[in-house]
C-alpha positions as CSV (number, residue, x, y, z in Angstrom):
1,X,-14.0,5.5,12.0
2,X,-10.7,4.8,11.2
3,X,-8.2,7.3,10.2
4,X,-4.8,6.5,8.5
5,X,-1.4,8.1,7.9
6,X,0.9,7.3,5.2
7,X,4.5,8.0,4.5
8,X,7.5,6.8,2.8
9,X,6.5,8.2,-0.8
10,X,9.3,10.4,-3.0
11,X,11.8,10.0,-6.1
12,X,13.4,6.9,-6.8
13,X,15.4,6.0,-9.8
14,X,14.4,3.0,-11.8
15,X,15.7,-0.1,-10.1
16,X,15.7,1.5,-7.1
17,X,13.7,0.6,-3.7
18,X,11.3,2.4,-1.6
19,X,9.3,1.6,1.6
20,X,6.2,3.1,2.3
21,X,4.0,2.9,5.8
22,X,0.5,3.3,6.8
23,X,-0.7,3.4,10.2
24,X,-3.9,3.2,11.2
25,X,-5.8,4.4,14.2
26,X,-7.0,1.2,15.8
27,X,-7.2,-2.5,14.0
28,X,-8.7,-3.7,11.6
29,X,-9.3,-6.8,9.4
30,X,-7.0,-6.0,6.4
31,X,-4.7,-3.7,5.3
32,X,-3.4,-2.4,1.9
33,X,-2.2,-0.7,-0.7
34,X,-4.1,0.7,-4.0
35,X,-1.9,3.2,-6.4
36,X,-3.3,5.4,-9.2
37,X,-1.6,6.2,-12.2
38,X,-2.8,9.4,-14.8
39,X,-5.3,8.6,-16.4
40,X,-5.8,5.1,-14.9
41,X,-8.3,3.7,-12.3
42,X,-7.1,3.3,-8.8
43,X,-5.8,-0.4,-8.7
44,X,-4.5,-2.9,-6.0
45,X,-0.8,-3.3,-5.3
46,X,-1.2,-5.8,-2.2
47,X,-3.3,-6.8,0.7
48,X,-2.8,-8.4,4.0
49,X,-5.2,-9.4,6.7
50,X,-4.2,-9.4,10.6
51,X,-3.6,-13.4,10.2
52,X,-0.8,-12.7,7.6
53,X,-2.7,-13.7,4.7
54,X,-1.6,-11.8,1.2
55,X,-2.7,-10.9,-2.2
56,X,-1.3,-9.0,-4.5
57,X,-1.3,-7.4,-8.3
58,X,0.6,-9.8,-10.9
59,X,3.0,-6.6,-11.8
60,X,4.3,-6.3,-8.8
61,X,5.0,-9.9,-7.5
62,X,8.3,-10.5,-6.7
63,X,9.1,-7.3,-7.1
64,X,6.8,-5.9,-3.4
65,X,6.6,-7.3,-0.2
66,X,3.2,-6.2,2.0
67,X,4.0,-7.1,5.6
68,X,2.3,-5.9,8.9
69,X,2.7,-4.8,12.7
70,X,-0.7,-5.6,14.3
71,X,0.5,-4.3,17.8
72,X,1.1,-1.1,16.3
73,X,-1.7,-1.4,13.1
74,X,1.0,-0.8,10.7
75,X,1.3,-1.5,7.5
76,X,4.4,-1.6,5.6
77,X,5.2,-1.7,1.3
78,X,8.5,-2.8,0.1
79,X,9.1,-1.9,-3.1
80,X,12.2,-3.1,-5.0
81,X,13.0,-3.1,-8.3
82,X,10.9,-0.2,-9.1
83,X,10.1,0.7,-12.7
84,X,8.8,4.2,-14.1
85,X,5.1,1.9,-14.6
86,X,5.2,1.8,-10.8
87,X,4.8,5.6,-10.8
88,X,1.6,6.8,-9.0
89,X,-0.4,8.0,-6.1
90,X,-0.6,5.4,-4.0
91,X,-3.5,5.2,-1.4
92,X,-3.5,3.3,2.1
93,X,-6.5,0.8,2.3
94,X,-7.8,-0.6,5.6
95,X,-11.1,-2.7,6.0
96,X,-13.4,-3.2,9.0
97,X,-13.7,-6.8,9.2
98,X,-15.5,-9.6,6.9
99,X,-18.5,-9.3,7.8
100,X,-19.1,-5.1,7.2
101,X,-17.2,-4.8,4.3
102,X,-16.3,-1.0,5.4
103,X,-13.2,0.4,3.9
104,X,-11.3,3.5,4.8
105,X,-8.6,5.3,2.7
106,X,-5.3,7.4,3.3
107,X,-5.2,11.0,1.8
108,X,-2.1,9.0,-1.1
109,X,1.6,9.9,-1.3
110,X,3.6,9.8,-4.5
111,X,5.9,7.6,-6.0
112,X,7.5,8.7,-8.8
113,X,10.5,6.6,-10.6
114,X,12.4,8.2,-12.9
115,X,15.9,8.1,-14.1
């Protein structure tokens, strides 16, 4: 089991940024972050593994920078010129390894951009 905390969620005007953190209770394979929107499935933001590998939604490239502390299993967002689209629960994703395909998720914190 794998159990994770996130934080850094709140009210940001548009073109504002905001950092959001996830920290999970041992390692893991990859770490990410998923957001839901009303009314809209849950969908990625970005992903990284503990080798530094990334991926990432098209709406948010450039824009969101996914970046990790694997001594501390600690995942960090960057979000930067934030728009009100960007608006949305977002959820702390962490994966087993490669081989299980198990996923665990964060309880969300909200991001909500608005002027």
């Amino acid at each position: 089991q794998v159990q994770l905390v996130e934080s850094g969620g709140g009210l940001v005007q548009p073109g504002g940024s905001l950092r959001l953190s996830c920290v999970a209770s041992r390692s893991v394979f990859a770490m990410g972050w998923y957001r839901q929107a009303p009314g809209k499935q849950r969908e990625l933001v970005a992903v990284i593994t503990n080798s530094g590998g990334t991926n990432s939604a098209d709406s948010v490239k450039g824009r969101f920078t996914i970046s990790r502390d694997n001594a501390k299993n600690t995942v960090n967002l960057q979000m930067s010129s934030l728009k009100p689209e960007d608006t949305a629960v977002y959820f702390c994703n962490a994966r087993e390894n490669f081989f299980d395909s198990h996923y665990y998720w964060g309880q969300g914190t909200q991001v909500t951009v608005s002027s």
